[in-house]
N, C-alpha and C positions, 0 to 999 in steps of 0.2 A: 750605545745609543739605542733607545727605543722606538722599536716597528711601528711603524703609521698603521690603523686598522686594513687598510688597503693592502699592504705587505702582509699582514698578517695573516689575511683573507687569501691570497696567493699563495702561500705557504698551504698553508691547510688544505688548498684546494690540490696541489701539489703534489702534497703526502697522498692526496684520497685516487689519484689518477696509481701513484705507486702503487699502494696497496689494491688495487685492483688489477695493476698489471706489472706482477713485481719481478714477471722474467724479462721485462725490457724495456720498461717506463725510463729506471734510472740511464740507461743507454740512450735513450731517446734525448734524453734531458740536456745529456752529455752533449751528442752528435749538434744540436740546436746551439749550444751557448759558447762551441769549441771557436769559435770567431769573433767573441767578444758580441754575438748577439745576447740576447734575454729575454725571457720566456717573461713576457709581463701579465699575461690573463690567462685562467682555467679553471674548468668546470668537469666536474662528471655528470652525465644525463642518465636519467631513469633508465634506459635503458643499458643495462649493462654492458652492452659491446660497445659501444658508443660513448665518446668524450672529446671535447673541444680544447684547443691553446690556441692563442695568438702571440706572436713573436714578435719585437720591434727587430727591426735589420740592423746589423752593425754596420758603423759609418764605410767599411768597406763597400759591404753590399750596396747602399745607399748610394755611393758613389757609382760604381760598376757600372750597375744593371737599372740605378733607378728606382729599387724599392725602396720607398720613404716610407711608406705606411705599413701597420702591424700586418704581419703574414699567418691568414689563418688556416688554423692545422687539426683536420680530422681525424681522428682515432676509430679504426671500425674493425671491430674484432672478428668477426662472421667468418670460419675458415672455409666456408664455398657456400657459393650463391650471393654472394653481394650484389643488392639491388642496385640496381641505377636510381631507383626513389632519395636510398639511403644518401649516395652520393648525392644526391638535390641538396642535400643540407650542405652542401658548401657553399650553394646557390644562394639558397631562403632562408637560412638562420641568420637573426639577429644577432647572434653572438661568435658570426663567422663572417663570408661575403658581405651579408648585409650591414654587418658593424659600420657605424658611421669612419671609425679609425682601423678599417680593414685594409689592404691594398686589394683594387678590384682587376690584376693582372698577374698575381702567383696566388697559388696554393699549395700544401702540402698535403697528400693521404696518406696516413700511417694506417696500414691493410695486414689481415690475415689472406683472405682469399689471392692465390699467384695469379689470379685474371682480373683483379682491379686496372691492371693499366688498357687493357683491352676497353675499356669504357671510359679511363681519362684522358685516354690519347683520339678519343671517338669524337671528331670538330663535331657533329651534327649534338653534341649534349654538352661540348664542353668548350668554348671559344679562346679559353688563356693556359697558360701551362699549367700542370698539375705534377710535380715532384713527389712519386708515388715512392715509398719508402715500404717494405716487408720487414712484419715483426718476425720474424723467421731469420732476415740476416740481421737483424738489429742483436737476436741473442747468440747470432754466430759470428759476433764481432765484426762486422762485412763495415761499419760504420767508425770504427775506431780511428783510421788512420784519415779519413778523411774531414770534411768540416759542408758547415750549408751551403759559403761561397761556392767553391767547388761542383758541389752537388746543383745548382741553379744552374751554371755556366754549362754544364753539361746535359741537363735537361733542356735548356734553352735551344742545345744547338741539335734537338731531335725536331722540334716541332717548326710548322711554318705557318703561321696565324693569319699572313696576308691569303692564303691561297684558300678560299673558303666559299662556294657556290651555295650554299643554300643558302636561306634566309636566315635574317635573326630575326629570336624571340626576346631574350632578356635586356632589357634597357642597358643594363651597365655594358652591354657589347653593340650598342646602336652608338651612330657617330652622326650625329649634328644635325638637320634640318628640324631644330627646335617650332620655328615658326609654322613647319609644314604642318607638325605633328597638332600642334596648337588651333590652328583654324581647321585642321579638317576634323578633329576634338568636338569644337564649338557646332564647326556647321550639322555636323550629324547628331550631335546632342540636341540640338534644338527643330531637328526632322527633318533639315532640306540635305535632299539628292544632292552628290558630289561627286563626279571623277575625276579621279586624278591620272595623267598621260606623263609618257616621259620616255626616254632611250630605253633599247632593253637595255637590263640588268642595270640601271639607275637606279635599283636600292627602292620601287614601287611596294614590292609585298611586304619586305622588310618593316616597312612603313604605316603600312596597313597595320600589321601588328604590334604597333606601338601604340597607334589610334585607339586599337581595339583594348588596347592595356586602359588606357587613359578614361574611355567609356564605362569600364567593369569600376573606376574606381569610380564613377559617376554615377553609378548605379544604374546605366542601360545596356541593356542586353545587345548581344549581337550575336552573327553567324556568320561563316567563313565557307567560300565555296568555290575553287578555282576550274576556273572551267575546261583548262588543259586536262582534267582528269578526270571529264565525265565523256561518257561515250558520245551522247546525243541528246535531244532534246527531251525524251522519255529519262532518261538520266540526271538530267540537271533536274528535272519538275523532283522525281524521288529525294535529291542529294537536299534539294532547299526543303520539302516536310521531311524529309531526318534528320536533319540540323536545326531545326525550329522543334523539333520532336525532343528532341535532349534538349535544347534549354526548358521546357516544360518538367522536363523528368527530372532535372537536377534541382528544380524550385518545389519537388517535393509533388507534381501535380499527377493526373492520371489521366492515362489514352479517353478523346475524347469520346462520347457514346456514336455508335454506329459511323465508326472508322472503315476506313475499306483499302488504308493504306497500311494501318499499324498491328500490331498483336500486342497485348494486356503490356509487354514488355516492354514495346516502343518499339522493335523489331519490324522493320520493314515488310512489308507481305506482296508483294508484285501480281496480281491477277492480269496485268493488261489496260487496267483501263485508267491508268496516273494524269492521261492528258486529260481524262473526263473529270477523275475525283481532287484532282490536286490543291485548286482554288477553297474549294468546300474544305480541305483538310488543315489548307494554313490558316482561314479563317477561322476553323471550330479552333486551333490551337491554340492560336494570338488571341482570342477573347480569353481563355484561361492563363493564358502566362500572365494576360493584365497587366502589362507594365512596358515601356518603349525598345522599339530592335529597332536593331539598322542591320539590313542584309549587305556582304559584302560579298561584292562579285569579283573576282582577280582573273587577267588576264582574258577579258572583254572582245581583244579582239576575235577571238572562236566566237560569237557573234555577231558580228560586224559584217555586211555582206558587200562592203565597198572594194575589197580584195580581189583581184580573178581570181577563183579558183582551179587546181589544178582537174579537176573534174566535176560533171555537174552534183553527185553524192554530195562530195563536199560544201556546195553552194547549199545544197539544198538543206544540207545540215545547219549551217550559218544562218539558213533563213528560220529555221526551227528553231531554234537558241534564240535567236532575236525574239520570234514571235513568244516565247516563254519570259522574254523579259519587259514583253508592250502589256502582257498579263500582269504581271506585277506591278506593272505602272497603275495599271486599273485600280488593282488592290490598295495599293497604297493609294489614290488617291480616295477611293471609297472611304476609307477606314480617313483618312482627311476630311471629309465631309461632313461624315458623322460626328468628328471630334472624339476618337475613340485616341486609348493612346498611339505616340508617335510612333510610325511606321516609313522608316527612309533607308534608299540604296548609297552605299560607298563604295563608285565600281573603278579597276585600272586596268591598266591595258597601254597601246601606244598613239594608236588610232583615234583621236575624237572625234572625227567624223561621225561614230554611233548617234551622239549625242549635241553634233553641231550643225550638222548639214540638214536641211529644211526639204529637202527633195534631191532623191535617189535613183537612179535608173526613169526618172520618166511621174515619178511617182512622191506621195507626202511621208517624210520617213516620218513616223509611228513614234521615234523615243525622243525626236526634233524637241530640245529642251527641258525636258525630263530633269536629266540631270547637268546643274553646272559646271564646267571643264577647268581643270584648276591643273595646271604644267607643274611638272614639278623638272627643273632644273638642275645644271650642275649644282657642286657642291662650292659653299664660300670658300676663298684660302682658310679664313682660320679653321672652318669644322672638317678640310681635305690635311693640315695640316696635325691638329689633334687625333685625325684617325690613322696619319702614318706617323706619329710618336709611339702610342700608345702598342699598337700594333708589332712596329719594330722594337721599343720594349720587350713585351712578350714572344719576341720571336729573335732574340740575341742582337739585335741592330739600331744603332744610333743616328738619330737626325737630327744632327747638331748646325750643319750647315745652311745658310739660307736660302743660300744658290740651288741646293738639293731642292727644298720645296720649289722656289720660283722654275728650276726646270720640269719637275714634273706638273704645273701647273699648265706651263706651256704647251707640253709633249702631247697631253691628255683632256686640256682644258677644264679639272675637276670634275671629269667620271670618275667615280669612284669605283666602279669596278675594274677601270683598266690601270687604272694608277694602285689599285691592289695587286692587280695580276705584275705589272712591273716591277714592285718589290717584292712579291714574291719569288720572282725568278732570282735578283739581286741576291733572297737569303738561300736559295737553291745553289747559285755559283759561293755563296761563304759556308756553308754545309759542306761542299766537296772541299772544299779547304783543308786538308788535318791542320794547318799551319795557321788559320786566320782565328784571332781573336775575339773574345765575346767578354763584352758584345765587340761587334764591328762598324765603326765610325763610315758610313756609307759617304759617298765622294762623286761627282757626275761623273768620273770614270765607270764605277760600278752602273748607272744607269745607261751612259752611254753603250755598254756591252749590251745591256740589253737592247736598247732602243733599237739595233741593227739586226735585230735576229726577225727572222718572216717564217717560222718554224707552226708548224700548227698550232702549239699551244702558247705561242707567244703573245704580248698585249697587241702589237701589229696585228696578227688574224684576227684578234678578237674586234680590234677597232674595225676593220672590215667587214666584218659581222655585225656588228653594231649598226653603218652606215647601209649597208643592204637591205635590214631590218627596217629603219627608215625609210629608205627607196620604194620598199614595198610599199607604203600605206603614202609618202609624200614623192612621187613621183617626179612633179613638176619643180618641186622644192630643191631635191636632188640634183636634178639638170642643171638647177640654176646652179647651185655649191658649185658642183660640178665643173660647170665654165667657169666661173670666175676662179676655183684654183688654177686651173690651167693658166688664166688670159694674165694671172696674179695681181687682181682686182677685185676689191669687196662684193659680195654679191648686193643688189639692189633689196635694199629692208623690207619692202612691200611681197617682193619675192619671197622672202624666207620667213616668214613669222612662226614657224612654228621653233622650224631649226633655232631660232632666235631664243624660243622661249626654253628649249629644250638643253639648250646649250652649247652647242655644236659654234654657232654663228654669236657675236657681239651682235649690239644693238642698233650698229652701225653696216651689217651686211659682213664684217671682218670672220675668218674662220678663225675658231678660237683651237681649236686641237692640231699641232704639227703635224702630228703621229698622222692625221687622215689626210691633211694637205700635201705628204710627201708621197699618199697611196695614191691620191688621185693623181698627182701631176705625173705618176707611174705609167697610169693607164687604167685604173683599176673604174671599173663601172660595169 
């Protein structure tokens, strides 16, 4: 029978990965197909260390674990010093991760260097498993006896993909509030001020960078600048001209004439006087970038002076931050005026109060309106239940159950951080397993273990930290939750608006999270 040009194309491409790497290509081939998978696409890249396959899974796998879609598989020869760049390409190439017919939750790296896994076992670069393979045991036969099923199931049950504290960056590892990402997209594209509020660890920054993804392909610029990690108010004025400073530098431009923040380089120069020059600096910059920013402030409340603080320092630092961003208000509205291009804030935090309260301490707060307050809430069932499929996927565990979602729906109300931290734990108790299964079909038993532990790092503490966090900035909102768990009576709607909007409370006064109604009626306050 003769080969379709697409087999043939395969072929050839085949042969060109062999002869390029003829001490362990055909082993490679081997190891790949020994389960009735196949090697259906390949390419060799310019660069010689470097070459691409993707694998369709056999109906095995397919069943197992879940992978339906082609499993794409890097070849990166470099015997030391492999960059983490390089690994991007499992990220950014089209003809890997980004293939339309790629699976966006395995991969495989065929590595020379013995510290490739050191960077694909690293959550903060790499969110789904990475089945790291050394061309070193491929020619010392270390692959023979074994097959891919195998090799997955055993990778699976190292990693824990629920248990993951930093933010994400790459879309294909962000989970669901499409519509968030969509108006806060539009509003900042078109120049108006936005904050966005919400529980901590509701997935705010996470979000921000999705927006900011969404604007880059809209062709507006933007900058990032959290203010947990600036010292003070002399700090943030530097952090916002050097981030306004590199977008100029990467659009090809040059330090503006008679700088007194920058050096030729873009390098920040500190003499002292940033409160004085700073305004004049983002001004002279933003006339040469010529084209729209939205400055993005994350983590708002370090300005926010509606807090007591634990010392006046502190207060008076809150007031500094603030007063650097009723500055910007300025700016931006100046640069509004004149009809210069669009210049808007996209700030979060938990507190809207910065931006909703008309008078503070006695006095007119300054940013009163500024920007519009936009909650960002739990998560829907379906995009809370897409993010524990996919997750337990990639992390040996099955959520076939309905009951499983509807309890943790319940337990947690659709935080998504705590209904992470729950399955996590669940793949921590099937990891200590030698005996349990991969994947393993999760059961309210397995949740129920959890739901009972009050251990530090359990989703209990964290719920508790969660509601503190709240207490802080909604006191009186608090009190009310508060009683009405105890009196086991919805709190009054009027009462809780925020709680309402945030998630916590139905829209009826009802608590939507078990997990916190079984702390308080503890005692917990």
């Amino acid at each position: 029978m003769a080969i379709t040009h697409r087999q043939a194309k395969l072929q050839e491409s085949k042969l060109g990965i062999e002869r390029r790497y003829p001490d362990f290509a055909s082993k490679l081939f081997s190891f790949l197909e020994r389960d009735e998978s196949t090697i259906c696409w390949a390419n060799t890249w310019n660069d010689y260390h470097l070459s691409a396959l993707r694998v369709a899974p056999s109906d095995a796998i397919r069943r197992q674990f879940g992978i339906s879609n082609e499993i794409p598989v890097l070849i990166a020869t470099y015997e030391s010093s492999l960059q983490p760049r390089v690994l991007r390409q499992l990220d950014t190439s089209k003809e890997l991760r980004e293939s339309a017919s790629a699976d966006k939750d395995f991969a495989i790296l065929v590595a020379a260097d013995r510290n490739a896994e050191q960077f694909t076992k690293d959550r903060t670069r790499f969110s789904y498993p990475i089945l790291t393979i050394y061309t070193n045991d491929l020619r010392d036969g270390k692959f023979t006896a074994t097959n891919l099923r195998s090799e997955i199931a055993q990778s699976m049950r190292s990693m824990n993909h629920f248990d993951n504290s930093n933010e994400i960056h790459h879309a294909a590892d962000f989970f669901g509030r499409v519509q968030d990402v969509e108006a806060l997209t539009h509003l900042a594209s078109v120049g108006q001020s936005v904050g966005i509020f919400g529980l901590r660890r509701a997935g705010k920054t996470s979000l921000i960078h999705q927006v900011r993804q969404q604007l880059e392909r809209k062709g507006t610029e933007s900058i990032y600048v959290q203010l947990n990690g600036v010292v003070d108010a002399d700090d943030l004025r530097q952090a916002l001209v050097g981030e306004t400073a590199m977008v100029l530098r990467n659009k090809g431009g040059t330090v503006p004439e008679n700088s007194g923040m920058l050096d030729k380089s873009f390098n920040l120069t500190y003499d002292g006087t940033a409160a004085k020059r700073w305004m004049y600096e983002m001004e002279a910059l933003l006339h040469q970038i010529n084209s729209d920013l939205v400055i993005v402030l994350d983590e708002t409340d370090h300005a926010n002076e509606e807090i007591a603080a634990d010392d006046e320092s502190e207060f008076g630092d809150r007031q500094q931050m603030n007063l650097v961003i009723q500055h910007l208000r300025g700016l931006i509205q100046k640069r509004s005026d004149r009809s210069d291009n669009k210049l808007s804030l996209l700030a979060a935090g938990t507190a809207a109060s910065i931006f909703e309260k008309s008078i503070r301490f006695g006095r007119d707060n300054q940013l009163f309106g500024f920007a519009s307050s936009r909650p960002l809430g739990s998560m829907p069932r379906d995009e809370m239940r897409e993010m524990v499929r996919v997750l337990g996927k990639r992390s040996g565990l099955k959520f076939d159950d309905h009951r499983v979602f509807d309890s943790l729906l319940e337990e947690y109300g659709g935080h998504p951080h705590l209904t992470r931290q729950a399955c996590a734990r669940v793949v921590e108790n099937v990891q200590a397993d030698p005996e349990a299964d991969v994947p393993h079909h999760v059961s309210i038993q397995d949740l129920e273990a959890v739901y009972g532990s009050t251990a530090e790092n359990s989703p209990t503490h964290a719920t508790r930290q969660t509601f503190r966090n709240f207490e802080q900035w909604y006191p009186d909102e608090a009190a009310a939750i508060m009683k009405a768990a105890t009196d086991g009576q919805p709190a009054e709607p009027n009462h809780v608006t925020h709680a309402i909007d945030f998630g916590i409370c139905g829209p009826k006064g009802n608590l939507r999270q078990r997990a916190l109604r079984r702390e308080l009626c503890r005692g917990m306050g």
